[in-house]
C-alpha positions as CSV (number, residue, x, y, z in Angstrom):
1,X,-23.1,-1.3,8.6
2,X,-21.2,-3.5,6.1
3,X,-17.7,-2.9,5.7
4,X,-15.7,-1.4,2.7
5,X,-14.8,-4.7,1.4
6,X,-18.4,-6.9,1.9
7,X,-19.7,-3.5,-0.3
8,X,-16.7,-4.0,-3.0
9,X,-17.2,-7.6,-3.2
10,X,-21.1,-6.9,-3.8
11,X,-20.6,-4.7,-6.8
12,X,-18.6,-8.0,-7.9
13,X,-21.3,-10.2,-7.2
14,X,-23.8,-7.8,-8.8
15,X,-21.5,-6.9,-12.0
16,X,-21.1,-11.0,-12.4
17,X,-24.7,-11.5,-12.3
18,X,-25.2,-9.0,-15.0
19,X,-22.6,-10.0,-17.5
20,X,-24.0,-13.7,-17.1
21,X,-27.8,-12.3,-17.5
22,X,-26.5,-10.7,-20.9
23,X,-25.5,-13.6,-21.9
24,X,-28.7,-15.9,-21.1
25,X,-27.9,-17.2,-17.6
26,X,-30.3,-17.5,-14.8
27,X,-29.8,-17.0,-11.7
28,X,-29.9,-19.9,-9.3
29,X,-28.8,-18.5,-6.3
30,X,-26.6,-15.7,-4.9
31,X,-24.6,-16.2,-1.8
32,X,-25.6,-19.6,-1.0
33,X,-24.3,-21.0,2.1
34,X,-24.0,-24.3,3.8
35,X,-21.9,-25.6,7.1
36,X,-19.0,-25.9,4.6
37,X,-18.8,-22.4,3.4
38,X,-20.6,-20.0,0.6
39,X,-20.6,-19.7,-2.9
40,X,-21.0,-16.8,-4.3
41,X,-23.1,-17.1,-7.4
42,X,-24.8,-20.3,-9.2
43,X,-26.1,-19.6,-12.4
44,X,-27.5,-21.9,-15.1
45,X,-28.2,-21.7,-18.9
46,X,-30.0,-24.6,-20.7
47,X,-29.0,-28.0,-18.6
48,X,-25.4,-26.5,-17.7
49,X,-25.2,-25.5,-13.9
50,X,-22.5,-23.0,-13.2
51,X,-20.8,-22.2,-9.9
52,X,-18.6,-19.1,-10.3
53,X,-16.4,-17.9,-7.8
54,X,-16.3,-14.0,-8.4
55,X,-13.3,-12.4,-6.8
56,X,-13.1,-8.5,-7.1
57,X,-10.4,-5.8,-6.5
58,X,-10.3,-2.0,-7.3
59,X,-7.0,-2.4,-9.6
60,X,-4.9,-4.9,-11.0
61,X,-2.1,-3.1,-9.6
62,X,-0.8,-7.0,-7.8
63,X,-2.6,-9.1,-10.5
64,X,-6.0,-9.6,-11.3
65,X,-8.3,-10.8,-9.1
66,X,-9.4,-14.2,-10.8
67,X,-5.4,-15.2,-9.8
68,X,-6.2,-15.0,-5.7
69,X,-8.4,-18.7,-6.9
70,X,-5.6,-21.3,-5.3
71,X,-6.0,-24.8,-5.8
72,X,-7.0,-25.0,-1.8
73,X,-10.1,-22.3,-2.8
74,X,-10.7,-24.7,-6.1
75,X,-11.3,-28.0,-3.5
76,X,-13.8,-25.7,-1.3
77,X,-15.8,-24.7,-4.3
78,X,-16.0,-28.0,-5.6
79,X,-16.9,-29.5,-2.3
80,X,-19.3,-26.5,-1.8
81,X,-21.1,-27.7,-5.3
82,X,-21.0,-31.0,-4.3
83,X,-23.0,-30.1,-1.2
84,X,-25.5,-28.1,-3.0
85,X,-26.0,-30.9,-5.8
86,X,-26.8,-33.3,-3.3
87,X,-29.3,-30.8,-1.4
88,X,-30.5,-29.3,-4.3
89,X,-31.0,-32.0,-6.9
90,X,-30.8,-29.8,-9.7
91,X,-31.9,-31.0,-13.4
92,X,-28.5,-30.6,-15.2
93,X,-26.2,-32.4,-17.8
94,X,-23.6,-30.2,-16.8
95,X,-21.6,-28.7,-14.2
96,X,-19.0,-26.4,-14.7
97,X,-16.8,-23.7,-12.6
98,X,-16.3,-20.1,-13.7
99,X,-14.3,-17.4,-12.5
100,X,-15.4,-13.6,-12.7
101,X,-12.6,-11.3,-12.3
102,X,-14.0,-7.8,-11.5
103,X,-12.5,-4.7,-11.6
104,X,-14.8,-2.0,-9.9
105,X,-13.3,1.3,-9.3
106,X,-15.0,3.7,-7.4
107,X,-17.4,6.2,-9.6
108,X,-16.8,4.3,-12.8
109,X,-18.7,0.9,-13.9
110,X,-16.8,-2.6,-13.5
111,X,-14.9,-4.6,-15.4
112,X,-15.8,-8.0,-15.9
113,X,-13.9,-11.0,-17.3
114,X,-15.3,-14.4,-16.9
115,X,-12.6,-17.5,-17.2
116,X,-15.3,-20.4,-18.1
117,X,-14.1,-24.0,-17.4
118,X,-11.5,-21.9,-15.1
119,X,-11.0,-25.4,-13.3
């Protein structure tokens, strides 16, 4: 049975994935996952591919949640992309890394903010 937090940081992944679709995006992949670690959403619009790390709390009560991405996080997600590029080959100009910061309280829809360019 997943655990309160793997469900939390679904409705994160799954409120991300919407706000991009709105705006365009499609989805690449979801939860991808090498030796080196995951990442949690890839999405891409024209010849931009997007890595976004989506980090998601109930409140902001100690900060929002886009402000738990440390510069030790930003070096995994970039090696992360790096590893996918080079196993994935993708067709892109572009590459660029996102934050989603989502607020998802029980019973009412989530909040999303995403920091573009975020590092």
């Amino acid at each position: 049975m997943p655990s309160r937090r793997d469900l939390l940081g679904g409705a994160g992944e799954r409120a991300a994935w919407n706000a991009y679709r709105a705006r365009g995006y499609r989805l690449v992949a979801r939860n991808w996952r090498c030796r080196l670690g995951e990442l949690d959403l890839i999405v891409a619009k024209g010849r931009t591919i997007v890595f976004c790390e989506v980090k998601t709390r109930v409140s902001a009560a100690l900060g929002g949640p886009h402000e738990s991405v440390t510069a030790a996080k930003q070096r995994k997600i970039r090696a992360l992309a790096e590893a996918f590029i080079a196993q994935s080959r993708p067709d892109a100009d572009r590459y660029r890394f996102d934050v989603a910061s989502v607020i998802a309280q029980p019973g009412t829809r989530p909040s999303v903010y995403l920091y573009e360019d975020a590092f």
